[in-house]
C-alpha positions, 0 to 999 in steps of 0.5 A, spaced: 302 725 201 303 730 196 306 724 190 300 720 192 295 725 191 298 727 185 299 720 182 291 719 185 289 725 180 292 723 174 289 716 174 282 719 175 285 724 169 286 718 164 279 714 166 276 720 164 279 720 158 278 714 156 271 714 158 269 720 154 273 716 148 269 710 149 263 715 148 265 717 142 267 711 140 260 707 141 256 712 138 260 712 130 257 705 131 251 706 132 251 712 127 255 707 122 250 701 124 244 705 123 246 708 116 248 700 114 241 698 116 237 703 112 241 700 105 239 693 107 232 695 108 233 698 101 236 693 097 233 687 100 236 682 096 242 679 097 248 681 090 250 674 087 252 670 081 249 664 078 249 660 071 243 657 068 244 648 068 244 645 062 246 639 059 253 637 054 256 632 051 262 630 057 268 625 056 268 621 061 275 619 064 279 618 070 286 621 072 289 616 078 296 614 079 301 607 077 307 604 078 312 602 071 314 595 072 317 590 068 314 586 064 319 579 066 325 580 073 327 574 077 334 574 081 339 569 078 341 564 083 345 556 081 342 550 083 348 548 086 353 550 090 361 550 088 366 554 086 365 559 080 369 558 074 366 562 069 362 568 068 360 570 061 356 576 062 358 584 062 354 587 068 349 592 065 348 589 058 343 585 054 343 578 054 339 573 050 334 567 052 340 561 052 346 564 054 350 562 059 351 566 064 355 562 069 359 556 070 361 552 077 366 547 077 364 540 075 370 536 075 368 532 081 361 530 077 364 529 070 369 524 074 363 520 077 360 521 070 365 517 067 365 512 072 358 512 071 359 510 064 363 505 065 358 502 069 353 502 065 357 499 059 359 494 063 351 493 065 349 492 058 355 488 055 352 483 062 344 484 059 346 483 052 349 476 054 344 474 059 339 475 053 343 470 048 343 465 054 336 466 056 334 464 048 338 458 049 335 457 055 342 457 059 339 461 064 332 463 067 328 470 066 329 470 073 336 471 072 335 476 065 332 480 069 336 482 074 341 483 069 336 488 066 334 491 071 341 493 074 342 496 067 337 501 067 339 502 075 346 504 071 342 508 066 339 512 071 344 514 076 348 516 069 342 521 067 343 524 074 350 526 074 348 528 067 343 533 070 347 535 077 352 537 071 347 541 067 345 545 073 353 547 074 351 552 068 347 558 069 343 559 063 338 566 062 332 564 062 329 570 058 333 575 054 333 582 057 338 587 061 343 584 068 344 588 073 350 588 077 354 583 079 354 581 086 359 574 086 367 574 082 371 568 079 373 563 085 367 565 090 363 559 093 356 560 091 350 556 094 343 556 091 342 562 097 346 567 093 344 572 088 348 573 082 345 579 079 338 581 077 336 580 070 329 584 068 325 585 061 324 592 060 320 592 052 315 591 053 314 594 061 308 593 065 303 599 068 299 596 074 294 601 077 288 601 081 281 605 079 276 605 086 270 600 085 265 605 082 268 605 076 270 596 076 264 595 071 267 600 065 273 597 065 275 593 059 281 590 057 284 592 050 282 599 052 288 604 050 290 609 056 295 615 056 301 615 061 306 621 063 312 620 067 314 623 072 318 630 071 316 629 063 309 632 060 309 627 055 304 623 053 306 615 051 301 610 050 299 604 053 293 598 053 290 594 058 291 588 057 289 584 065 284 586 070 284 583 076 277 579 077 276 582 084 276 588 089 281 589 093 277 589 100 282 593 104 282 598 098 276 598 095 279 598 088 280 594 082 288 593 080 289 593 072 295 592 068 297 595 061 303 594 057 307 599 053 312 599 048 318 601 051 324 601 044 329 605 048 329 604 054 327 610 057 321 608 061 325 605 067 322 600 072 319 602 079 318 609 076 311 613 078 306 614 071 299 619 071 294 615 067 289 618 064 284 612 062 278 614 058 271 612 061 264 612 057 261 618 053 256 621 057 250 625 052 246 630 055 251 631 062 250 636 068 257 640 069 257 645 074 262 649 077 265 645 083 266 652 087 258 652 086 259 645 091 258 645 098 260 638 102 256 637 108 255 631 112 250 628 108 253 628 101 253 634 098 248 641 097 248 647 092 244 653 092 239 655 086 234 660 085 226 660 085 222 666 086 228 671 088 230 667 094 236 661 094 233 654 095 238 649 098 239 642 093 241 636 095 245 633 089 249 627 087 255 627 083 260 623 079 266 624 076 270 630 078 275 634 073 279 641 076 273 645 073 267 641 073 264 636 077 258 632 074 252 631 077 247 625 077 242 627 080 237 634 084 239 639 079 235 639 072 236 644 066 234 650 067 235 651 074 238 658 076 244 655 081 248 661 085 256 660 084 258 665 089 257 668 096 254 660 097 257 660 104 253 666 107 246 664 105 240 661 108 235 657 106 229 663 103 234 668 103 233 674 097 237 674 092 240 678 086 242 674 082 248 676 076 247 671 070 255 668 068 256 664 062 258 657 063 
């Protein structure tokens, strides 16, 4: 019985005390609150900072993202199938326009052509004779025209092992840099099998896409300036196609430049920045994107009339990392507040501190 009331008077103990700091507690608030109070209804007015809206002449560009391709890249395949008998090139080297890069075995075809030939001289001696008997009226047309008519056949079927024969070699259609060979000297290959990968890489292809706002400002001919990824310098290059519709899906506009590419170095498949110039715009509106607040209907700033903030809804345009443009709901002159915009309310007084801009 003794430890329970021991135990009952120590808890009663401990209540009280933390009732009595409690107390104490709610009573520096009510003091700190009281005094808090007492300043606000001192000063009123709410300490901000602002700058003054004015125009300038602004350099309109658009930063987007693009992908390095090259300029000619096909797979190379034969047209027919047979046993390798030759390859003339060295993987990962410069070819040209012509060169032959690889040869089937065409014994078998230069056999028939042979007794193609044969035909056909057999065919042309028999037409030769058929036209003298025909201006001797030995035999008829009739006749003469069969005799011609089996020589052209001849003719023909020769033309065609000629271009079988042909098709045995496989010739670069354009001259640029091989890849990797993926066949050897006596492998059987089929018109399914890729032999290498031929690219050309000077000049290369840019492509990249700008969002549908921006469509009617694109022209061809226009120089832009791209950065490689891991690398900050500039290169240049100049459009020289658009694509003549929007992407559905995307909203966007493809566009194609092409850029010098002497030594290599911009390699196909890489990812560029590009920085494309748009109009210069006299007389713009700039303000800080900080001054910015994105609502659901668009996007709002605070300005200043009469000591007190006043909510704007404006229209915007292009973005840098600074400022943003702004097309419409501010004018020059206006006072538009920078700081502590996320704690204001319609009408609320302020104070404001003017920064340069």
């Amino acid at each position: 019985m003794k430890t329970r009331y021991i135990v009952y008077t120590l808890i009663i103990i401990l209540f009280g005390i933390f009732v009595a700091y409690r107390i104490k507690a709610n009573k520096q608030n009510s003091n700190t609150g009281r005094s808090g109070a007492g300043r606000v209804a001192q000063g009123g007015a709410v300490p901000v900072n602002g700058v003054i809206v004015k125009t300038q002449s602004f350099s309109n560009s658009l930063s987007v993202t693009g992908s390095i391709e090259a300029s000619e890249q096909i797979e190379i395949r034969p047209e027919v199938s047979g046993v390798i008998s030759g390859l003339y090139f060295k993987e990962g080297s410069q070819v040209k326009k012509g060169q032959v890069l690889l040869k089937i075995n065409d014994v078998e075809l230069q056999a028939q052509l042979s007794q193609a030939l044969t035909r056909e001289k057999l065919a042309t001696e028999t037409e030769q004779r058929a036209e003298q008997l025909l201006q001797k009226e030995a035999i008829s047309k009739e006749e003469y025209d069969v005799a011609l008519a089996d020589r052209k056949a001849l003719e023909a079927a020769t033309q065609l092992i000629r271009a079988q024969i042909s098709k045995t070699r496989v010739i670069a259609p354009f001259s640029g840099k091989i890849g990797l060979r993926t066949v050897s000297e006596g492998g059987y290959v089929t018109p399914s099998t890729v032999i290498a990968n031929l690219i050309s890489t000077d000049p290369v292809k840019i492509l990249f896409s700008v969002p549908e706002k921006y469509a009617h400002q694109m022209r061809a001919g226009t120089e832009i300036q791209f950065t490689m990824s891991g690398s900050s310098d500039k290169n240049t290059a100049k459009v020289y196609a658009i694509e003549p519709g929007i992407n559905a899906s995307t909203r966007t506009l493809q566009i194609a430049a092409v850029a010098s590419n002497p030594r290599g170095e911009f390699l196909p498949g890489s990812f560029s920045k590009i920085d494309m110039p748009l109009s210069i715009i006299e007389n713009a509106i700039l303000i800080p994107t900080e001054a910015v607040i994105p609502i659901e209907a668009g996007k709002k700033v605070f300005v200043t009339r009469n000591g007190k903030a006043t909510e704007v809804i404006i229209e915007t345009g292009t973005r840098t990392d600074k400022d943003i443009l702004v097309t419409s709901g501010l004018h020059i002159g206006d006072t538009l507040l920078t700081t502590g915009i996320m704690a204001l309310k319609p009408e609320s007084p302020v104070k404001v501190k003017i920064s340069a801009n």
